[in-house]
mmCIF file of the N, C-alpha and C atoms, coordinates in Angstrom:
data_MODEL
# 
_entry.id   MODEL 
# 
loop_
_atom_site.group_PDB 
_atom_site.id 
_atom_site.type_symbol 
_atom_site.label_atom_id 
_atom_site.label_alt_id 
_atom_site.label_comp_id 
_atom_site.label_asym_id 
_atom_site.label_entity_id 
_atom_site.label_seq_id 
_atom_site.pdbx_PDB_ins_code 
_atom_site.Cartn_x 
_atom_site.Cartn_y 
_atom_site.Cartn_z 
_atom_site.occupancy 
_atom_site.B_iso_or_equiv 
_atom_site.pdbx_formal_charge 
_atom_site.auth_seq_id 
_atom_site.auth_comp_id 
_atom_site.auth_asym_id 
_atom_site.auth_atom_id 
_atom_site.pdbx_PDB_model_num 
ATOM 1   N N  . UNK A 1 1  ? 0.842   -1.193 0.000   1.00 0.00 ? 1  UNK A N  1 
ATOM 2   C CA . UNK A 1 1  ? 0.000   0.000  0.000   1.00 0.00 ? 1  UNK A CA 1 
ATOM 3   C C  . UNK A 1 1  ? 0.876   1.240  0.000   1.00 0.00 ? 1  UNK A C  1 
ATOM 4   N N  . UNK A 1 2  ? 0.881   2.107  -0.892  1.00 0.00 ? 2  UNK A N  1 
ATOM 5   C CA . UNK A 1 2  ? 1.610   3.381  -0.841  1.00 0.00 ? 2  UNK A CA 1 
ATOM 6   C C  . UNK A 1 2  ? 0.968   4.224  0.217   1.00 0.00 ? 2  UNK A C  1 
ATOM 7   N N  . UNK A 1 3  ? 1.548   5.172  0.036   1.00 0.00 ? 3  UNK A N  1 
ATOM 8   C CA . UNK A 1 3  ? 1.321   7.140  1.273   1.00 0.00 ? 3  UNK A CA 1 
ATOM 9   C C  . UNK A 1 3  ? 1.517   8.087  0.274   1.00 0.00 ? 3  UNK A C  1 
ATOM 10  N N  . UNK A 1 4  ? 0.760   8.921  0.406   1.00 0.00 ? 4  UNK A N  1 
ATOM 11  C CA . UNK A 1 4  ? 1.062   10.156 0.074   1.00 0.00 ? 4  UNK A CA 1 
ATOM 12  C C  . UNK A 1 4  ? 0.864   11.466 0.640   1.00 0.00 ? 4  UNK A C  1 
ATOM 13  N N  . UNK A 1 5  ? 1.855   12.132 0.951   1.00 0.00 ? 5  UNK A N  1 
ATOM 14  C CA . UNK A 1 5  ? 1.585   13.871 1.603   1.00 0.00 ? 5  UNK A CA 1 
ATOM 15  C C  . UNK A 1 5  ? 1.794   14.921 0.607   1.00 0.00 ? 5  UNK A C  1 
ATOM 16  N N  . UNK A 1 6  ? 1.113   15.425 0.467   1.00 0.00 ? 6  UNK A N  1 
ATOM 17  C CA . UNK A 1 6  ? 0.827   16.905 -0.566  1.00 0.00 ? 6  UNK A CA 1 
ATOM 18  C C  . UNK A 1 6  ? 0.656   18.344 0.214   1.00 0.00 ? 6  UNK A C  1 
ATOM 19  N N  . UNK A 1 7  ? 1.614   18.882 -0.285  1.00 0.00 ? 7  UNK A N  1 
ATOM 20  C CA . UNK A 1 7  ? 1.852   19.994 0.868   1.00 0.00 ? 7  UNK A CA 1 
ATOM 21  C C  . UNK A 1 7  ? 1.714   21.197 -0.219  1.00 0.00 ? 7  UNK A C  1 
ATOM 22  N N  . UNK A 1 8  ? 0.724   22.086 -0.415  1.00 0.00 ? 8  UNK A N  1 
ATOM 23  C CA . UNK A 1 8  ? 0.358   23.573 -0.844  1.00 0.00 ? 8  UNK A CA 1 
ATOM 24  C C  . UNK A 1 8  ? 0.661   24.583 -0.288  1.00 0.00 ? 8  UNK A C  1 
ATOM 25  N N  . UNK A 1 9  ? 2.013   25.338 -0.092  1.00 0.00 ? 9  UNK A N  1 
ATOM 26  C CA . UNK A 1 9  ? 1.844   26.489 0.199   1.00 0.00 ? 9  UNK A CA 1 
ATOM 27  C C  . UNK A 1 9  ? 2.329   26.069 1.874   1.00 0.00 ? 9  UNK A C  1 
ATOM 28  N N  . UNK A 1 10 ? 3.221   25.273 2.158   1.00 0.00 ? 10 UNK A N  1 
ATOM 29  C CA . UNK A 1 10 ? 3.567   24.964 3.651   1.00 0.00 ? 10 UNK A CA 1 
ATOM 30  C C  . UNK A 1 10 ? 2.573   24.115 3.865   1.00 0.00 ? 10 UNK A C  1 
ATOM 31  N N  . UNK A 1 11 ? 1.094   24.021 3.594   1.00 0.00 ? 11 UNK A N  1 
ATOM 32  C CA . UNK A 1 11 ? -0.471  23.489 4.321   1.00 0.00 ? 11 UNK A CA 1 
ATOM 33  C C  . UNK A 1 11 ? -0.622  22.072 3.441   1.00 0.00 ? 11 UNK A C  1 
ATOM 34  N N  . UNK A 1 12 ? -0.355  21.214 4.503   1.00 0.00 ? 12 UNK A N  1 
ATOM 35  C CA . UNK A 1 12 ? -0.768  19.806 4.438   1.00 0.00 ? 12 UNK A CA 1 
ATOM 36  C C  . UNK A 1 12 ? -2.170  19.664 3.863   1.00 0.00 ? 12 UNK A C  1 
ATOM 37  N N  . UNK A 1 13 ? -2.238  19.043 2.407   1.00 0.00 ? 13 UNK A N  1 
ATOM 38  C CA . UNK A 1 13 ? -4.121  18.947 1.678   1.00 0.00 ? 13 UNK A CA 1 
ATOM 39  C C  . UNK A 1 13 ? -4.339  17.552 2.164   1.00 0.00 ? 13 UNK A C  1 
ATOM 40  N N  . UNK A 1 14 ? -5.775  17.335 2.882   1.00 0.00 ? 14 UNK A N  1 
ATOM 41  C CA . UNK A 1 14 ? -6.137  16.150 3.311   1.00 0.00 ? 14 UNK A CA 1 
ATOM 42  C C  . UNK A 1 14 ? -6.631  15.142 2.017   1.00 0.00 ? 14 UNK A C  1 
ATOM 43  N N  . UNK A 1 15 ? -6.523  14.355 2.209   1.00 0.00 ? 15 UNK A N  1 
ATOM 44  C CA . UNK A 1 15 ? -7.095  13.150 0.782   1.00 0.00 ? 15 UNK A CA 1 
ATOM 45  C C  . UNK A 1 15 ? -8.074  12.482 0.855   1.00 0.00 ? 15 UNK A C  1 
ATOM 46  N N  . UNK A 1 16 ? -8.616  12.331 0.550   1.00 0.00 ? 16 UNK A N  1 
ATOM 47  C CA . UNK A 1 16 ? -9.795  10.917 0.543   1.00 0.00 ? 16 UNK A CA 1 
ATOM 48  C C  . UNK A 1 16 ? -8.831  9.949  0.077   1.00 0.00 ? 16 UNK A C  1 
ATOM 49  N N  . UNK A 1 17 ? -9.108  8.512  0.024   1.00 0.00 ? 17 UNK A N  1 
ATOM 50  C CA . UNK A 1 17 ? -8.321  6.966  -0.730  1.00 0.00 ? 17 UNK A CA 1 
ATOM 51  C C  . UNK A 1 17 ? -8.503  7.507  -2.082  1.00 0.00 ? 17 UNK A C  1 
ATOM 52  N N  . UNK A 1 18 ? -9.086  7.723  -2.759  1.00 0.00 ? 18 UNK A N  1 
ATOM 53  C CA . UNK A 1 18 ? -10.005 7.847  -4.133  1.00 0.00 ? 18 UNK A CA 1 
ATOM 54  C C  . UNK A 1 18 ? -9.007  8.677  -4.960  1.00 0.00 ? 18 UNK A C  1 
ATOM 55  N N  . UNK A 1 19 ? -8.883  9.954  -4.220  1.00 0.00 ? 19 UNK A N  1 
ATOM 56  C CA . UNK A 1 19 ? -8.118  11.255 -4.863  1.00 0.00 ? 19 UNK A CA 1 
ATOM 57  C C  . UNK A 1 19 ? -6.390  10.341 -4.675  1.00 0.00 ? 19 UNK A C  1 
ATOM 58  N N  . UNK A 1 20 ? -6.078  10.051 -3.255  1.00 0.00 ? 20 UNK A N  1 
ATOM 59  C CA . UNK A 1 20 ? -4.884  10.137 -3.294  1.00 0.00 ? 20 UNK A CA 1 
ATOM 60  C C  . UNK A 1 20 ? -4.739  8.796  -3.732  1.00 0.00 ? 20 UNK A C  1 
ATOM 61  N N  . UNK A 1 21 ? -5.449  7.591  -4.044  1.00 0.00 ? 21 UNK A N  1 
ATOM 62  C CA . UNK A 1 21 ? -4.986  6.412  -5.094  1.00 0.00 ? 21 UNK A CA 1 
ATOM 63  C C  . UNK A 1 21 ? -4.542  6.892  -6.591  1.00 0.00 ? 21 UNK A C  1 
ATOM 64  N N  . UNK A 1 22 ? -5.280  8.065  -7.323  1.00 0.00 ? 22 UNK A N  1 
ATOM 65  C CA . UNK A 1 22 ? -5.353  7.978  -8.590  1.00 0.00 ? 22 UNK A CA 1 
ATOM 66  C C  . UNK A 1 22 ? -4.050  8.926  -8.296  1.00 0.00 ? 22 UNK A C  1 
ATOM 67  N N  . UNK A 1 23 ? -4.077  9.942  -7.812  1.00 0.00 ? 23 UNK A N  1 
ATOM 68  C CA . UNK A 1 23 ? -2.679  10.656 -7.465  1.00 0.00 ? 23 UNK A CA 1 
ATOM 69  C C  . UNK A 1 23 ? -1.005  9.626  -8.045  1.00 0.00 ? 23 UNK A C  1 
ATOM 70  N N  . UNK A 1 24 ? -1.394  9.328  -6.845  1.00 0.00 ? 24 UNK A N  1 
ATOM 71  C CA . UNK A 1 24 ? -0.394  7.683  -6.644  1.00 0.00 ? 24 UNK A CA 1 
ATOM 72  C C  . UNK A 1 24 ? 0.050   7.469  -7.995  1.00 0.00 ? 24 UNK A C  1 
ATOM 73  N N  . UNK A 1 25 ? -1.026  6.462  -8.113  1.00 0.00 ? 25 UNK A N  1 
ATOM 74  C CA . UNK A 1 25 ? -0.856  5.722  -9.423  1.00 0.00 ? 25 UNK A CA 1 
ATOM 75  C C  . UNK A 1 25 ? -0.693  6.270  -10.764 1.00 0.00 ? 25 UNK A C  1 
ATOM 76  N N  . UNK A 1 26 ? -0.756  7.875  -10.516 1.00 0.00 ? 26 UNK A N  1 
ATOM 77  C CA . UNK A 1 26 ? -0.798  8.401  -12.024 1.00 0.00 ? 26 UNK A CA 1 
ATOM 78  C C  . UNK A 1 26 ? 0.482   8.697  -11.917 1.00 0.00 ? 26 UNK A C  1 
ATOM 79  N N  . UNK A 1 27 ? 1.481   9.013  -10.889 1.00 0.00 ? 27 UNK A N  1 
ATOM 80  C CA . UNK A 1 27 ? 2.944   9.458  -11.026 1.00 0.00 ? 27 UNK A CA 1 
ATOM 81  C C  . UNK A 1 27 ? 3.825   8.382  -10.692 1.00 0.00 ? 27 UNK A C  1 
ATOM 82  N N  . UNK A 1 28 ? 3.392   6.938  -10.087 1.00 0.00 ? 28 UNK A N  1 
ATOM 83  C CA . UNK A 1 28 ? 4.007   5.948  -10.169 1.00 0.00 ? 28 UNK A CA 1 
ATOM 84  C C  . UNK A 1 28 ? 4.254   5.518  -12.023 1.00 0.00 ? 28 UNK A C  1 
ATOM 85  N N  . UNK A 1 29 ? 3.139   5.204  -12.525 1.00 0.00 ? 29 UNK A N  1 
ATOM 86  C CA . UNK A 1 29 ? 2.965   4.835  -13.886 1.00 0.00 ? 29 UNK A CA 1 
ATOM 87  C C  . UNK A 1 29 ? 4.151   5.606  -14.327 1.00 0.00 ? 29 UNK A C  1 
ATOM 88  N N  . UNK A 1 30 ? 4.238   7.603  -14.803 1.00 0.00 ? 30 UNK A N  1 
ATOM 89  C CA . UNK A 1 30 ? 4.621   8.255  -15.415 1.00 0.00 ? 30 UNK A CA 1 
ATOM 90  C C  . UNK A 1 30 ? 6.198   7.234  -14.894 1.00 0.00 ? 30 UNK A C  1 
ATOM 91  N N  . UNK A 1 31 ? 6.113   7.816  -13.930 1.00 0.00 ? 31 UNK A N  1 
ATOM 92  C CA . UNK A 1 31 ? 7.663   7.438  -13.378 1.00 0.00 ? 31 UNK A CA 1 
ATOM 93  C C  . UNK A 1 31 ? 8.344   6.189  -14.058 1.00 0.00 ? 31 UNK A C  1 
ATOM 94  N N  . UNK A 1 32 ? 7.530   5.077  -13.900 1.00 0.00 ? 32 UNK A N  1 
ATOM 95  C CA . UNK A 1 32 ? 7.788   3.767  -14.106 1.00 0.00 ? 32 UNK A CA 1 
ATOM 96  C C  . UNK A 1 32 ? 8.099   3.815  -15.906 1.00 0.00 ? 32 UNK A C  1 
ATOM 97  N N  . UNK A 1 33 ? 7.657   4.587  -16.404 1.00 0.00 ? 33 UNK A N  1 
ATOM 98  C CA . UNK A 1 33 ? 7.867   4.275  -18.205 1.00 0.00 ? 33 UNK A CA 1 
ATOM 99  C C  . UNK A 1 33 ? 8.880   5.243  -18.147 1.00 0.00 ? 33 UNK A C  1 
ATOM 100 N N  . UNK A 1 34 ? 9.759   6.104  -17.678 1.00 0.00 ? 34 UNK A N  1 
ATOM 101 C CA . UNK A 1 34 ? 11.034  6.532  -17.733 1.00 0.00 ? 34 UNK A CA 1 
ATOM 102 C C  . UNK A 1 34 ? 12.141  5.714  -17.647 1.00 0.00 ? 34 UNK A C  1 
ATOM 103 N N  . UNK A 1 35 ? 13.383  5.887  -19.037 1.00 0.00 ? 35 UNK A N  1 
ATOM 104 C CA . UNK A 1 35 ? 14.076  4.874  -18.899 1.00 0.00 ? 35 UNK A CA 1 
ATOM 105 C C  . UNK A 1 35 ? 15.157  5.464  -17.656 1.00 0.00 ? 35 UNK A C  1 
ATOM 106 N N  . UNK A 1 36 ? 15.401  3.868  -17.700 1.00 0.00 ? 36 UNK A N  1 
ATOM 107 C CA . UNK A 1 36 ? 16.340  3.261  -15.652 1.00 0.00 ? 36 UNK A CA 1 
ATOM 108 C C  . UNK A 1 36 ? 15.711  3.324  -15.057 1.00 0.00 ? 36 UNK A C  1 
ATOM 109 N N  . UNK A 1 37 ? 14.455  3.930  -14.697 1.00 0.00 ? 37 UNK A N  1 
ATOM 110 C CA . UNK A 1 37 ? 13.641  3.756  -14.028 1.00 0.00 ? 37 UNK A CA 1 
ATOM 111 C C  . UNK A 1 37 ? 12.907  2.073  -13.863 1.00 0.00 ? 37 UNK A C  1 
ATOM 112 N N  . UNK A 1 38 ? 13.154  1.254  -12.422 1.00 0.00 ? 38 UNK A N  1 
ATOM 113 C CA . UNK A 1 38 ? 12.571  0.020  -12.606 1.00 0.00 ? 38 UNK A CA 1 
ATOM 114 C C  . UNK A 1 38 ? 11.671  -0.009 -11.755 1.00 0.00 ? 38 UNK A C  1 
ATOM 115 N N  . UNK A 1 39 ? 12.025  -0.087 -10.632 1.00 0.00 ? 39 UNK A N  1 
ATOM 116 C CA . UNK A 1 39 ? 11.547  0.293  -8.621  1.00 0.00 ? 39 UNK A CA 1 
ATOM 117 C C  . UNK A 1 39 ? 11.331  1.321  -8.532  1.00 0.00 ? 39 UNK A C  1 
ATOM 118 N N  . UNK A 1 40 ? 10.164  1.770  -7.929  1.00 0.00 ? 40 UNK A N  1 
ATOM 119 C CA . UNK A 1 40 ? 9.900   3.005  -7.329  1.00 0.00 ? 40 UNK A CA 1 
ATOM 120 C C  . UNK A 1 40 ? 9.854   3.070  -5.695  1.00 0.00 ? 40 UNK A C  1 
ATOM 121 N N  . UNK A 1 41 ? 11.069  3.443  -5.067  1.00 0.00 ? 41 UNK A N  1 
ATOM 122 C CA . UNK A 1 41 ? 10.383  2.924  -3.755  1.00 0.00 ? 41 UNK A CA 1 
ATOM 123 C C  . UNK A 1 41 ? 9.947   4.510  -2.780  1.00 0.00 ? 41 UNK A C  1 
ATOM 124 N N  . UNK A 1 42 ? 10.782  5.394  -3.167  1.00 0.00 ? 42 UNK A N  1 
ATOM 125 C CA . UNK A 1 42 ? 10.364  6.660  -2.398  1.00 0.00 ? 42 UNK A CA 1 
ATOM 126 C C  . UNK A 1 42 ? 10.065  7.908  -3.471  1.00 0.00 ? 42 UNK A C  1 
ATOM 127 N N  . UNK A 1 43 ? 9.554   8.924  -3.745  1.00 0.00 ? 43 UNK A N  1 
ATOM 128 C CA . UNK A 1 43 ? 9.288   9.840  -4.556  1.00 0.00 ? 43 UNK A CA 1 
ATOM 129 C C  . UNK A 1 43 ? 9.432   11.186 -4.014  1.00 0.00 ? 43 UNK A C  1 
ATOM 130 N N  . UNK A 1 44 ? 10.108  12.141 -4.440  1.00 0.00 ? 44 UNK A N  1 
ATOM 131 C CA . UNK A 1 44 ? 9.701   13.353 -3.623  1.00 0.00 ? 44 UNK A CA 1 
ATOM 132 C C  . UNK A 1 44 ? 9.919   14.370 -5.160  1.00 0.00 ? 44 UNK A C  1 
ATOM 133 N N  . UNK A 1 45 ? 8.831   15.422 -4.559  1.00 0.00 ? 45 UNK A N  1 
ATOM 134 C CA . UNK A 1 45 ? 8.692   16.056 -6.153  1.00 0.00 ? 45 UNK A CA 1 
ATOM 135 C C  . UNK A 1 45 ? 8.435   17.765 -5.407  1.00 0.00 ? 45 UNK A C  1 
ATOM 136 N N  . UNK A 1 46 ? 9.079   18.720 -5.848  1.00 0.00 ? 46 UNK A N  1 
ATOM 137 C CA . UNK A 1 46 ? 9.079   19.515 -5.561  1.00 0.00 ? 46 UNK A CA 1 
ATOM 138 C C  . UNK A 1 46 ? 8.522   20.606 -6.978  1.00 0.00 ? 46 UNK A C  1 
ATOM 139 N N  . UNK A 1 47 ? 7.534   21.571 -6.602  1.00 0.00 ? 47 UNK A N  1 
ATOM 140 C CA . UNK A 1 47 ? 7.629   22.826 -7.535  1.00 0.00 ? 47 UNK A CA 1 
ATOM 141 C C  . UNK A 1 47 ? 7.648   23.825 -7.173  1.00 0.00 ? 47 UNK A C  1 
ATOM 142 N N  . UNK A 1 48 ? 8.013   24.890 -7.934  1.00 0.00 ? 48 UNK A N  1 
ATOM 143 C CA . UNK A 1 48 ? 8.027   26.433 -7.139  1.00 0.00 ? 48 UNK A CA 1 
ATOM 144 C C  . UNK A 1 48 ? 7.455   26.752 -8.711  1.00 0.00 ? 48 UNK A C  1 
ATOM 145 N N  . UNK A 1 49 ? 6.186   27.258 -8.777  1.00 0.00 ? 49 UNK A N  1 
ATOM 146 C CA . UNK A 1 49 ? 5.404   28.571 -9.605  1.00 0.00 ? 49 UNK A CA 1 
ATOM 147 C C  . UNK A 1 49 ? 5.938   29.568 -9.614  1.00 0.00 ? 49 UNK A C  1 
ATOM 148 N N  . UNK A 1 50 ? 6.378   30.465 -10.479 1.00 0.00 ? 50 UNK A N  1 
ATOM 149 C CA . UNK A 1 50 ? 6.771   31.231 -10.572 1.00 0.00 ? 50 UNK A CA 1 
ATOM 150 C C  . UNK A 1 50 ? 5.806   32.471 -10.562 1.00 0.00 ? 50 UNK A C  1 
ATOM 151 N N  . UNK A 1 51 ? 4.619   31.961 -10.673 1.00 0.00 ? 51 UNK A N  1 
ATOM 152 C CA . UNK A 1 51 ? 3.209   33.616 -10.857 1.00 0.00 ? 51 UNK A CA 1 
ATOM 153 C C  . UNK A 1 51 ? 3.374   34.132 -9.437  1.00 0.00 ? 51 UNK A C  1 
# 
């Protein structure tokens, strides 16, 4: 079973299973079809917006 924490702006967004499964699984997938990429075991993804 994966985890996920999503942090906006410093503020922790709460999840339902639903939101944060498809979350999950939509950046595991991306991840997983990148080559060397085999195992995914930890993820951390950072952005800074520039607006």
């Amino acid at each position: 079973m994966s985890e996920i924490q999503i942090k906006v702006n410093g503020e922790e967004i709460s999840l339902t299973q639903f939101p944060a499964e498809i979350i999950t699984q939509t950046i595991l997938g991306m991840l997983k079809a990148l080559r060397g990429v085999e195992v995914v075991k930890e993820v951390e993804i950072t952005i800074k917006n520039a607006e």
